[in-house]
C-alpha positions in Angstrom: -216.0 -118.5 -42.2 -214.0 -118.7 -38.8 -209.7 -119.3 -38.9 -207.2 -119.9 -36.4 -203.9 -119.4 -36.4 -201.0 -122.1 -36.3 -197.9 -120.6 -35.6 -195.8 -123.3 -35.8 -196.4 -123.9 -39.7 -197.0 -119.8 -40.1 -200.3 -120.1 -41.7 -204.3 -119.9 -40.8 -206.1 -122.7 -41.8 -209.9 -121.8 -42.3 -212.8 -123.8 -41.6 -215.5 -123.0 -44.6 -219.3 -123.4 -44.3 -220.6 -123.7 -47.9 -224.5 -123.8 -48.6 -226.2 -125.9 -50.8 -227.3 -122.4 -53.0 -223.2 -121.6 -52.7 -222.4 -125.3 -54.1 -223.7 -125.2 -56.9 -223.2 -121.5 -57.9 -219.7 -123.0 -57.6 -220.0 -125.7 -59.5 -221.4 -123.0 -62.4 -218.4 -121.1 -61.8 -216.3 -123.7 -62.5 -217.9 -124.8 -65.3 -217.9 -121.9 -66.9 -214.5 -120.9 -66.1 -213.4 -124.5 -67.4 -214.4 -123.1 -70.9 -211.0 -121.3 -71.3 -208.6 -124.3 -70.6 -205.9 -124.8 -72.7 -202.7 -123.4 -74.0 -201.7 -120.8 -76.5 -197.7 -120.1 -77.6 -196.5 -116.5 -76.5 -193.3 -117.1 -78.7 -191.0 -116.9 -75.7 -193.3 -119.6 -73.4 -196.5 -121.6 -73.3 -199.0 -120.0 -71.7 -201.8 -122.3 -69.8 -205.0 -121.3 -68.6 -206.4 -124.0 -66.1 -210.0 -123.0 -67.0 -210.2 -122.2 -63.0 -208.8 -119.0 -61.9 -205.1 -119.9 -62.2 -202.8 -118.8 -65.8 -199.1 -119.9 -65.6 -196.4 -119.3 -68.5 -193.3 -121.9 -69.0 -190.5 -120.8 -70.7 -189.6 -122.3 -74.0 -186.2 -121.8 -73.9 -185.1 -123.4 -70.4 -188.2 -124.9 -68.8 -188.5 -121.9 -65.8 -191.6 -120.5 -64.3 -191.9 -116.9 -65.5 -195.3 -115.6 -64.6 -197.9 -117.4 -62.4 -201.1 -115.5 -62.0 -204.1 -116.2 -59.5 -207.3 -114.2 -60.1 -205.1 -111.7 -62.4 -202.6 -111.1 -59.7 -199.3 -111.8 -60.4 -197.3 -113.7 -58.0 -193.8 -115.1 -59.1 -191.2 -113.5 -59.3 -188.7 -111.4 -57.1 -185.1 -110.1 -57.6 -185.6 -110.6 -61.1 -185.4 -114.3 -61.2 -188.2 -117.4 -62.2 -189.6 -120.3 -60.7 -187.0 -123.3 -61.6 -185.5 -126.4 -61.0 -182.2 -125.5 -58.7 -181.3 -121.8 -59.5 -182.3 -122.6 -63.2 -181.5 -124.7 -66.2 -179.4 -123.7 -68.9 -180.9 -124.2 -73.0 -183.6 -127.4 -72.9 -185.9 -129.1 -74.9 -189.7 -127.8 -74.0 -192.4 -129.5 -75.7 -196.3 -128.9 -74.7 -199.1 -131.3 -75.3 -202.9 -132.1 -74.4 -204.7 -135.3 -73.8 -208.4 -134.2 -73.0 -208.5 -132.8 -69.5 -205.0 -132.4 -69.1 -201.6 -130.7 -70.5 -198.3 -131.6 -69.6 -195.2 -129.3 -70.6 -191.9 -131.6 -71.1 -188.5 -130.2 -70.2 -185.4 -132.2 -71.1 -181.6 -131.1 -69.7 -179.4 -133.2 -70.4 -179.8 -136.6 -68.4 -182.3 -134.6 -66.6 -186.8 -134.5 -67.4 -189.0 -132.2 -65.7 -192.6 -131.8 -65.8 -195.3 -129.3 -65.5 -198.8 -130.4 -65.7 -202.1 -128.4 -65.6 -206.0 -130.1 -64.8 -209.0 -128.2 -66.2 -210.7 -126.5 -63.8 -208.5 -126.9 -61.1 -205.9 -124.1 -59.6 -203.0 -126.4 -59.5 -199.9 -126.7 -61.0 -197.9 -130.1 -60.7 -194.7 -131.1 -60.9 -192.0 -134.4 -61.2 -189.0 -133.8 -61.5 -186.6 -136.8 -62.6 -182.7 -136.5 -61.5 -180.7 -139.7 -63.6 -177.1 -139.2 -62.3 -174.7 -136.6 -60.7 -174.4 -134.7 -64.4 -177.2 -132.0 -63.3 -177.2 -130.4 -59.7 -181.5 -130.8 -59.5 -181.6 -130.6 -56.0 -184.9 -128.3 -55.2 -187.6 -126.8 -56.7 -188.3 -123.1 -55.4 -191.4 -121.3 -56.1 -190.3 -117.5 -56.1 -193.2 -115.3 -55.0 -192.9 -111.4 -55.4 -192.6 -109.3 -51.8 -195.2 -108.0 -50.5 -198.2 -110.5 -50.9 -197.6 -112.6 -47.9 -196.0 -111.1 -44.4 -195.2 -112.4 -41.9 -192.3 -112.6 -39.1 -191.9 -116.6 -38.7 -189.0 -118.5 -38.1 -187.8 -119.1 -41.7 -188.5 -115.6 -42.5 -185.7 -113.0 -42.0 -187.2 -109.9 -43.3 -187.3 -108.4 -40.4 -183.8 -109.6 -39.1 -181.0 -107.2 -40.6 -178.1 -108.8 -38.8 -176.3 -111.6 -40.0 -174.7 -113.5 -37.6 -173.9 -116.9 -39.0 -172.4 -117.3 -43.0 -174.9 -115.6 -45.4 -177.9 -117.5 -43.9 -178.9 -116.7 -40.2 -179.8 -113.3 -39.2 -180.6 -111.6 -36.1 -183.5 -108.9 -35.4 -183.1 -106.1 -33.2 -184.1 -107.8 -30.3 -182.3 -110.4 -30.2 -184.8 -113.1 -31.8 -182.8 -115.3 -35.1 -184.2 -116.3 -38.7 -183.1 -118.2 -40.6 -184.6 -119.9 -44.2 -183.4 -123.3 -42.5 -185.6 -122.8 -39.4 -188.7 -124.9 -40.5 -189.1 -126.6 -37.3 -190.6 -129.2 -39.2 -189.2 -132.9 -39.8 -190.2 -134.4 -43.0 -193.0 -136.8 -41.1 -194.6 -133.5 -40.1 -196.0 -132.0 -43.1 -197.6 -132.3 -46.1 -197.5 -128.5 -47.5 -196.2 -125.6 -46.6 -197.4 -121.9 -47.4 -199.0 -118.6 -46.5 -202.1 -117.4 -46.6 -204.3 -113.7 -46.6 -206.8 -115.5 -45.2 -208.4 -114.8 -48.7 -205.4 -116.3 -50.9 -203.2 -118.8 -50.4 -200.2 -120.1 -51.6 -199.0 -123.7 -50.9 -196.4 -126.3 -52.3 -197.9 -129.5 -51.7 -194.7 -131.8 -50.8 -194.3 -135.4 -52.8 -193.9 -138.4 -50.7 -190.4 -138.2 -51.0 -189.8 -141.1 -51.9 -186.6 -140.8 -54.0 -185.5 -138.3 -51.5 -182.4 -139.0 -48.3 -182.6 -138.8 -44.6 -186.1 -141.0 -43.9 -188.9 -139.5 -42.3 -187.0 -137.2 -39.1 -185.0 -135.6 -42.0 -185.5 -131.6 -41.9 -184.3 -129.4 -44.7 -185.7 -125.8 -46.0 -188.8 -125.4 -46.8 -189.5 -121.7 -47.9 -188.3 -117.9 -46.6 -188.8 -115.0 -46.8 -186.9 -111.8 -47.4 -187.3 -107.7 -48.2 -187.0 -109.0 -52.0 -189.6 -111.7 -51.6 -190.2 -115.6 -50.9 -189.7 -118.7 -51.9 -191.5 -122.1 -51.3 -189.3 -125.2 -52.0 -189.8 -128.9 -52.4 -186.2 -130.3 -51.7 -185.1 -133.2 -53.6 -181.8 -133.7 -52.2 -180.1 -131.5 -49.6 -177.1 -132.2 -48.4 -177.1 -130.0 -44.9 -177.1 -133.0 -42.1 -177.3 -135.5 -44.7 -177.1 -138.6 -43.4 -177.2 -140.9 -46.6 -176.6 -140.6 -50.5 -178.5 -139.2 -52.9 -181.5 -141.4 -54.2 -182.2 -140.7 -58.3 -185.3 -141.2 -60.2 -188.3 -139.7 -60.5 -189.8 -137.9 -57.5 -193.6 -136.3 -57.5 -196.1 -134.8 -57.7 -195.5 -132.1 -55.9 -198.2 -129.3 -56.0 -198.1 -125.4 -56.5 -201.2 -124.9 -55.1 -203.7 -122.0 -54.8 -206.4 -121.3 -52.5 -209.2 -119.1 -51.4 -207.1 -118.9 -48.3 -207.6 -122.4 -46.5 -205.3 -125.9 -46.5 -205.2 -127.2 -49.8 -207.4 -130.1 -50.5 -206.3 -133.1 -49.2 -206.9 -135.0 -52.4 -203.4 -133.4 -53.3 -201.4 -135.1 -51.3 -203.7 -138.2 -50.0 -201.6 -141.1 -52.3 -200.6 -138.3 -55.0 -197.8 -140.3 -56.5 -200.0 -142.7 -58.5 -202.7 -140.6 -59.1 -204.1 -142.2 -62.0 -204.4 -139.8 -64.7 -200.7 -139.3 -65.2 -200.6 -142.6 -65.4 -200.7 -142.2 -69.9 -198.5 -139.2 -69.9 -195.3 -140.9 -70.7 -193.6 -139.3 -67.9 -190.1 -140.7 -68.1 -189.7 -143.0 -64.3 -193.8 -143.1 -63.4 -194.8 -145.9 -61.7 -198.5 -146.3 -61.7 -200.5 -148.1 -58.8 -200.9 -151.3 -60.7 -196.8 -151.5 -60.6 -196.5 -150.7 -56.9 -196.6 -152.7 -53.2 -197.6 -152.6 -49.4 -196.0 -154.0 -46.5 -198.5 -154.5 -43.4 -197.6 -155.7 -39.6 -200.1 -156.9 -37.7 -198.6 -155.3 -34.8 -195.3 -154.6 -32.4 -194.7 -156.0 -29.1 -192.0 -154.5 -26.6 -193.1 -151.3 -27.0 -192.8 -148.3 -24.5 -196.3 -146.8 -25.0 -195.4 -143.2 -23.9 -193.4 -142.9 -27.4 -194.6 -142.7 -30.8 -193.4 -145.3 -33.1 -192.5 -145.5 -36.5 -192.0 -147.9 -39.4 -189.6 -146.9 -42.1 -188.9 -148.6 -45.6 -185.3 -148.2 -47.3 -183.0 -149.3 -49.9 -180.5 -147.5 -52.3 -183.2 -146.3 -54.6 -186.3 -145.5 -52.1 -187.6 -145.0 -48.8 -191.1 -145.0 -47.7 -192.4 -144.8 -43.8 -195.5 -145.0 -41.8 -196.9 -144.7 -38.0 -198.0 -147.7 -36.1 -201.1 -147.8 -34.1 -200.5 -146.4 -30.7 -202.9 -149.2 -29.3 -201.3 -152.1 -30.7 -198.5 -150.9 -33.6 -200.4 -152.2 -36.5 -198.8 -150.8 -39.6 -199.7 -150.2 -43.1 -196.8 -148.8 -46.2 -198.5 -148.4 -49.6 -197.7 -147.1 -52.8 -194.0 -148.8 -52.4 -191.9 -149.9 -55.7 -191.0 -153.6 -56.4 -187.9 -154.5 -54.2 -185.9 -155.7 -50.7 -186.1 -153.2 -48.1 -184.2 -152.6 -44.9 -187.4 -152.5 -42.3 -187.1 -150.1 -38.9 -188.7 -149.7 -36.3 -188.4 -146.1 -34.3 -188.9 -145.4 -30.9 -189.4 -141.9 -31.2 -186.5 -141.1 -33.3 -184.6 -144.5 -32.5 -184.1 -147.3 -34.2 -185.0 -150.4 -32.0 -185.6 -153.3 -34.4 -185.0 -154.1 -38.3 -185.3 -156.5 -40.5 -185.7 -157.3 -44.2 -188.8 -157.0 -46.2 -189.7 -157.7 -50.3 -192.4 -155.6 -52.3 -193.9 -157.3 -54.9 -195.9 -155.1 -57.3 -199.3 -155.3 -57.1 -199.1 -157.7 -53.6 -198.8 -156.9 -50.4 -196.3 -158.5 -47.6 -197.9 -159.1 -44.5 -195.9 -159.4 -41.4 -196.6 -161.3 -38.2 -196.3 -159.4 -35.2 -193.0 -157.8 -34.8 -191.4 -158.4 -31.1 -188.9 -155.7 -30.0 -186.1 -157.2 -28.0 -186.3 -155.9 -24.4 -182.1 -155.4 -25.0 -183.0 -153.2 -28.4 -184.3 -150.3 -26.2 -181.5 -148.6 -24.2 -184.0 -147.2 -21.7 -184.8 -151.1 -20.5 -181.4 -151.2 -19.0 -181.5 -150.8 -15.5 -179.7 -147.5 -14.4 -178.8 -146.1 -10.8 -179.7 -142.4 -12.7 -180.7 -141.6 -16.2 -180.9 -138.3 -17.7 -183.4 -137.5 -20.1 -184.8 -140.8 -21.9 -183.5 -142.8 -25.0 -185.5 -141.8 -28.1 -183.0 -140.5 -30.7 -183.6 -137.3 -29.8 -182.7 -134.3 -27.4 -186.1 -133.8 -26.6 -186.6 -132.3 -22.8 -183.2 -131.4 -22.4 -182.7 -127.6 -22.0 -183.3 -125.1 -25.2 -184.1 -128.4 -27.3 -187.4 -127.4 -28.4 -186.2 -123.8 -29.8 -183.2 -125.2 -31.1 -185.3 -126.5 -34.2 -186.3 -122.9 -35.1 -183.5 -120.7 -33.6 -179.9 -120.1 -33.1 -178.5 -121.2 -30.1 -177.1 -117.4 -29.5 -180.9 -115.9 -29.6 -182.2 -114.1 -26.8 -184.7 -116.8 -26.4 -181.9 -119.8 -25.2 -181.8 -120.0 -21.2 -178.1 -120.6 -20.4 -176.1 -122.9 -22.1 -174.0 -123.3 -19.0 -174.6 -124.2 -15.6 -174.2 -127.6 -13.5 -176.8 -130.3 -13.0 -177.7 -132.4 -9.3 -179.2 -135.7 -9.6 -181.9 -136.3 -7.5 -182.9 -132.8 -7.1 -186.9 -133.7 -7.9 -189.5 -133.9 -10.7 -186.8 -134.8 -13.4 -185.5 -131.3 -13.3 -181.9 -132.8 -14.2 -183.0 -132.9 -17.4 -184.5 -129.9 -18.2 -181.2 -128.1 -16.1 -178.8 -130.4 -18.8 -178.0 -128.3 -22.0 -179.3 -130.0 -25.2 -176.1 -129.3 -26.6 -172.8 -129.6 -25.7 -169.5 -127.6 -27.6 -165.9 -127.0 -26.5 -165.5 -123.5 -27.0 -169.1 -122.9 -25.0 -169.7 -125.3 -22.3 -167.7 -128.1 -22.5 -166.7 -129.3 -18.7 -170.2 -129.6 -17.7 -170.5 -131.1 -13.9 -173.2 -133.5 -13.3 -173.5 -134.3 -9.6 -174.6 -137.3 -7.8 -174.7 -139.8 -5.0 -174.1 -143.5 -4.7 -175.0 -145.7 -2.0 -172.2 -147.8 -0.3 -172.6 -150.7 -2.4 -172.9 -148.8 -5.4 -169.5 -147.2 -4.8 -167.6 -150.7 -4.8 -168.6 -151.9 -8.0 -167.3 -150.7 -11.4 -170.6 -149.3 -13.6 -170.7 -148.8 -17.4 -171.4 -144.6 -17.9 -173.2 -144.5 -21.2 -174.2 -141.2 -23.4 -176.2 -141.0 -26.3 -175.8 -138.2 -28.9 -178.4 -138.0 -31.9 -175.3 -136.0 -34.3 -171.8 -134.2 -33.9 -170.5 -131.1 -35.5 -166.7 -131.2 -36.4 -166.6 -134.7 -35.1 -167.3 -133.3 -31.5 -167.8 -136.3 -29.0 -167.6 -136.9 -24.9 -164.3 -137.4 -22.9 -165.8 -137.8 -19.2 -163.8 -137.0 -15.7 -164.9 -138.8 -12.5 -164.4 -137.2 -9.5 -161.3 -135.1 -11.3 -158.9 -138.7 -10.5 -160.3 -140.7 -13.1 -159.8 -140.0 -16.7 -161.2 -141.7 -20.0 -159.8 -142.5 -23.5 -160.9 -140.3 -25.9 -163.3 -142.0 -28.2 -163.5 -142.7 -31.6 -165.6 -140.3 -33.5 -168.9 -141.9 -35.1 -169.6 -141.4 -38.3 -171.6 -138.6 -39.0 -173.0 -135.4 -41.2 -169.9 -133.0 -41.9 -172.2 -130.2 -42.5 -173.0 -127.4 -40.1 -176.0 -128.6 -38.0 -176.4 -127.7 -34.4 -177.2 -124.1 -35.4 -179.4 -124.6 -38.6 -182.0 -126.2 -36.8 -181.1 -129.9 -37.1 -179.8 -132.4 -34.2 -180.6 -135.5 -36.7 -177.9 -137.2 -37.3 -176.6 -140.8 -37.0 -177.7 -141.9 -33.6 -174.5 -143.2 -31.4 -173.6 -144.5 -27.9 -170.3 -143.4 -26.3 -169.9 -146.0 -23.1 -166.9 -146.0 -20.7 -166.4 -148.7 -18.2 -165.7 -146.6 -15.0 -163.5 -149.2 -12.1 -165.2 -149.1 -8.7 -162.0 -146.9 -7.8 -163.1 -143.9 -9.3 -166.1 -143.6 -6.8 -165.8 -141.8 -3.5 -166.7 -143.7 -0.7 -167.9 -141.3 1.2 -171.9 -141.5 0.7 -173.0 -138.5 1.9 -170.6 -136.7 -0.6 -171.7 -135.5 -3.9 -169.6 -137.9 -6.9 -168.7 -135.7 -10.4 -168.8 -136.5 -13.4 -167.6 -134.0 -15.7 -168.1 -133.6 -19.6 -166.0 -132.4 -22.0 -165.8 -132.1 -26.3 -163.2 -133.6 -27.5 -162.2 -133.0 -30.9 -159.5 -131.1 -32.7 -161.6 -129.9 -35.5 -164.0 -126.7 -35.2 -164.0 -123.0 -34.9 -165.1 -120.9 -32.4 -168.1 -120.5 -30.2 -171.4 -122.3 -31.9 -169.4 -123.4 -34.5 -167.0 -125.1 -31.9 -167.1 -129.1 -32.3 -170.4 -130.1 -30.2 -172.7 -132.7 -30.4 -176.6 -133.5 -29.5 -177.3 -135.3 -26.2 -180.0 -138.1 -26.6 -179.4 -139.0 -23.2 -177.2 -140.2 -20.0 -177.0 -142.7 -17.4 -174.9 -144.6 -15.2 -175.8 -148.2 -15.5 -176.8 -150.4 -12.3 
């Protein structure tokens, strides 16, 4: 057995070498083990034995987790509370049954099903969980695992961070580093479980497709912490931190509780899990089986700019579905989509550059001819005397934007969030000098310098900045050369959550432009122009929580 460690999702994955002697002493294992599946009736839950090495208990009064035990250790639990839908359902209807291999426990609240379902032989537990209307706050599943069986000191995890320094949810450690259970780094396109590990046990939730769930594929939300009185793994159904759309309802799953002998979980779990086809007879109250579901295929996308990774996202009021196109010629597949019109976008990197409208039909596919992306739809094909950073939907390359999707912007870690930035001054270092972020109580006024040419200075240009989201409707009022003043703009629509310090710049993509007259310039070419930004906004608090806003990027237009 040899691991490594990935840092960035906190866990070891292991690479196993099995002999043929070790398969199929395995396989007798299992078979064996299989003997015991089934269910018994404690009075107070069902109790269901996998026939692998995995017993969990549902309770029979309100449809929590109370005990799940791998290889007779016990692992939920901590502060005294369950496994649950939300923080826990009040008095439901739990019913148990089994059809041959598997069982499925029932839980009815209200408007509200949820479902637990167990395979023989296999250390899984799954889940669905279907939300009808606003009547029940579902918005989460969270595995609660005692303290003590997994440590560690990742980003999510503030056990080792005593200080709180932000509401009740980001905490600083001793040296200055920040935690938070909202610093997953991870978008939504990223993943496909999330865990810990021994390296001899682990512990994964195996996400859904998500299909019911808001935000599309760049959408982050939490994933699991930990604390001194435990952790807890989540599969968010709706979260409404940086939300940029409503909630979707119906049935969202499988997701996966998922044990291991300390590798990945297998990658049956979550390769096309939504239809897997023996849930398809359960009677699981919103499934749609294969047989009632659609793809939508392009044959490729023109126009694109090959240094970006692009992306093809499905969405309507009731679903949303996405998929990567071919870096060599943007071929793109969606499967597994339910019968209806779609809104169809294409992303540069994290910005939208074409859509159009698409039909699933169940059981078909739609095929597209190749898509062409107007050269006009990409901001970066404008021709610009200077551009800082590039147009992709995100603050990517800018200063502290890479920690700012695991950290507070006040840890240790953050180089300065103030200082000036020169155009021109070599290897596109204005763009790693330009703060990612920009509020008014922490470096609003920001001086970008440059030069025009003589020509240059006797024409008007159009100044344009992109921002990726605002907090407390911050947004850019710009100052030329301290004599020429713009409005102040509008303020997009966007998220009204906190989101600049809990990890997430996604937002509603937006760009401010300001026609600035050819007598703003100086005409002096060997002089260095300013342009100064500032936050505008008369909402906010102090410091990080000031109004600010995420810089996509900014350029002054040839």
């Amino acid at each position: 057995m040899s691991g490594s460690t990935d840092r960035s999702l906190g866990r070891r994955t292991f690479v196993l070498g099995t002999t043929a002697a070790a398969v199929s002493a395995t396989a007798l294992t299992r078979t064996a083990a299989a003997a015991s599946f089934g269910y018994t009736d404690d009075g107070s839950n069902y109790v269901i034995d996998t026939g692998a090495n995995l017993v969990f208990k549902v309770s029979k009064t309100n449809g929590d987790l109370t005990s799940l035990v791998y290889r007779g250790t016990e692992y939920q639990g901590y502060g005294g509370k369950n496994s649950h839908v939300e923080s826990g359902l009040g008095t439901s209807t739990v019913t148990i049954a089994q059809s041959g291999s598997t069982i499925l426990v029932s839980v009815a609240y209200g408007t509200l099903k949820h479902y637990y379902a167990a395979r023989s032989g296999e250390n899984n537990v799954y889940l669905w969980t279907n939300k009808a209307d606003t009547s029940v706050s579902a918005t989460r599943y969270i595995v609660r695992v005692k303290a003590g069986l997994f440590l560690n000191d990742e980003p999510d995890s503030y056990t080792y961070a005593p200080t709180t320094i932000e509401s009740a949810d980001v905490f600083a450690k001793s040296d200055g580093q920040t935690r938070s259970k909202h610093y997953s780094k991870l978008r939504v396109i990223d993943y496909t479980y999330i865990g810990w590990t021994t390296g001899s046990v682990g512990l994964w939730i195996v996400r859904s497709n998500h299909e019911r769930a808001s935000g599309g594929p760049f959408y982050r939300s939490l994933l699991r912490h930990q604390s001194a009185d435990g952790g807890g793994l989540y599969e968010i159904l709706y979260y409404g931190e940086n939300q940029t759309e409503s909630e979707r309802f119906g049935l969202q799953g499988p997701y996966v509780i998922a044990f291991t002998d300390g590798g990945a979980p297998s990658s049956s779990l979550y390769a096309g899990n939504l239809t897997t086809s023996w849930a398809d007879s359960l009677g699981i109250s919103g499934y749609t089986a294969a047989s009632g579901r659609g793809r939508v295929a392009g044959v490729g996308i023109s126009g694109r700019d090959t240094a970006y990774a692009y992306t093809v996202g499905l969405a309507n009021s009731a679903a949303q579905y996405w998929g990567s196109a071919r870096a060599s010629d943007g071929y793109f597949s969606i499967a597994g989509a339910l019968p209806g019109s779609y809104t169809l976008t294409v992303f540069k990197g994290e910005l939208a550059v074409y859509t159009t409208s698409v039909t699933v039909t169940a059981g078909g596919t739609t095929t597209l001819n190749s898509i062409a992306i107007p050269s006009s739809n990409d901001p970066s094909n404008a021709s610009a005397i200077w551009r800082i950073g590039n147009w992709d939907g995100t603050p990517g390359g800018f200063k502290n934007a890479d920690l700012m999707t695991y950290a507070h912007p006040s840890d240790v870690r953050a180089a300065s969030w103030t200082g000036n930035v020169v155009v021109g001054s070599g290897s596109g270092s204005e763009t790693s000098a330009f703060p990612c972020y920009l509020w008014k109580d922490v470096n609003s006024g920001i001086i970008v310098y440059f030069k025009l040419t003589a020509a240059q200075a006797t024409a008007a240009h159009t100044l344009r900045i992109g921002v990726t989201t605002a907090y407390a409707n911050g947004r850019p009022q710009i100052v030329v050369n301290d004599t020429w003043t713009s409005a102040v703009p509008s303020p997009p629509t966007q998220p009204s959550t906190r989101s600049l310090t809990v990890g997430s710049y996604r937002g509603n993509n937006y760009t401010f432009s300001y026609s600035v007259p050819a007598s703003a310039w100086l005409t002096d070419t060997s002089a260095y122009n300013t342009l100064k930004i500032y936050v505008a906004s008369g909402s906010g608090s102090t410091s990080f929580l000031s109004a600010g806003t995420s810089v996509d990027a900014v350029d002054l237009l040839t």
